[in-house]
C-alpha positions in Angstrom: 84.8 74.3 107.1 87.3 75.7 109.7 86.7 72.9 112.0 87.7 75.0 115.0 90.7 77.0 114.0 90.9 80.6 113.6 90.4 81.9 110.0 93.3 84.3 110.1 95.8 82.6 111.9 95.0 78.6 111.2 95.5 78.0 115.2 93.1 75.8 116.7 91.0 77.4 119.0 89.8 76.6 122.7 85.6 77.2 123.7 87.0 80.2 125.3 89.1 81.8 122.6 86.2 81.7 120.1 85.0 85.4 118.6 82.8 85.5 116.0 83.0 88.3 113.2 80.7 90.1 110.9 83.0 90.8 107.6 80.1 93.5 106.9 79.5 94.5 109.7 75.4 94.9 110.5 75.8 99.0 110.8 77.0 98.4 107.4 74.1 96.6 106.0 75.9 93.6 106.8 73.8 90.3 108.0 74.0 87.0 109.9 74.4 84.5 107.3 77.0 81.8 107.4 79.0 83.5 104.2 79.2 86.7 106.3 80.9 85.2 109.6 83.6 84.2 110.4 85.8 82.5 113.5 88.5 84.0 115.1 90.6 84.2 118.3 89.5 86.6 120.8 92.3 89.0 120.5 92.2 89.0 116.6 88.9 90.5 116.5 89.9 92.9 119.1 93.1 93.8 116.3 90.2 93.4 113.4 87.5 96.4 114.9 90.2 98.4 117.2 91.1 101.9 116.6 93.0 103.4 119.2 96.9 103.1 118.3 97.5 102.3 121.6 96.0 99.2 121.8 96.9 98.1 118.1 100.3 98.6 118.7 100.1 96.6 122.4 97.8 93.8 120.4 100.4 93.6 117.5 103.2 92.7 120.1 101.4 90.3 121.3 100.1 88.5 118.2 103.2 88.9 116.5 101.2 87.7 112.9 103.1 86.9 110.4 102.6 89.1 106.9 99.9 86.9 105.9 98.1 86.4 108.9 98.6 90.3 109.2 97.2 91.3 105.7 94.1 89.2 106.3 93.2 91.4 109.3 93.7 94.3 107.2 91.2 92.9 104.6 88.5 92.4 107.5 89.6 95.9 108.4 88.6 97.4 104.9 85.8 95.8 104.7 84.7 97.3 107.9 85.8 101.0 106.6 88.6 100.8 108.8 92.3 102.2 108.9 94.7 99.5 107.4 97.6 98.5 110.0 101.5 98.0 109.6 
């Protein structure tokens, strides 16, 4: 149970924050079921599915994850056949 926080960064999270990601995502065969989701901050998820450098590079300033918080966006990313981030 997350009980309202963010699953990548621990931070609790206001109505308004709230994103909810596929880790397979549907196009991948991916589905709705609770084991499948998972709760995030807003501009995490845009980080997790973006793919213009531009904008990872303007979201990573303004996250500023730590390594941790950075690697589990990048195993979200994989699983989405994304490019990894530094």
């Amino acid at each position: 149970m997350k009980l309202g926080k963010c699953e990548v960064t621990g931070n609790f999270l206001l109505a308004n924050e709230v994103h909810c990601h596929h880790k397979i995502p549907l196009s991948l065969e991916g589905n709705d079921n609770f084991d499948n989701l998972c709760i995030m901050h807003k501009d995490i998820h845009k980080l997790v599915h973006a793919t213009q450098n531009e904008t990872i590079i303007t979201l990573k300033k303004m996250l500023r994850l730590s390594s941790s918080e950075k690697d589990k966006v990048n195993k979200l990313r994989k699983m989405s056949n994304l490019e990894l981030i530094d």
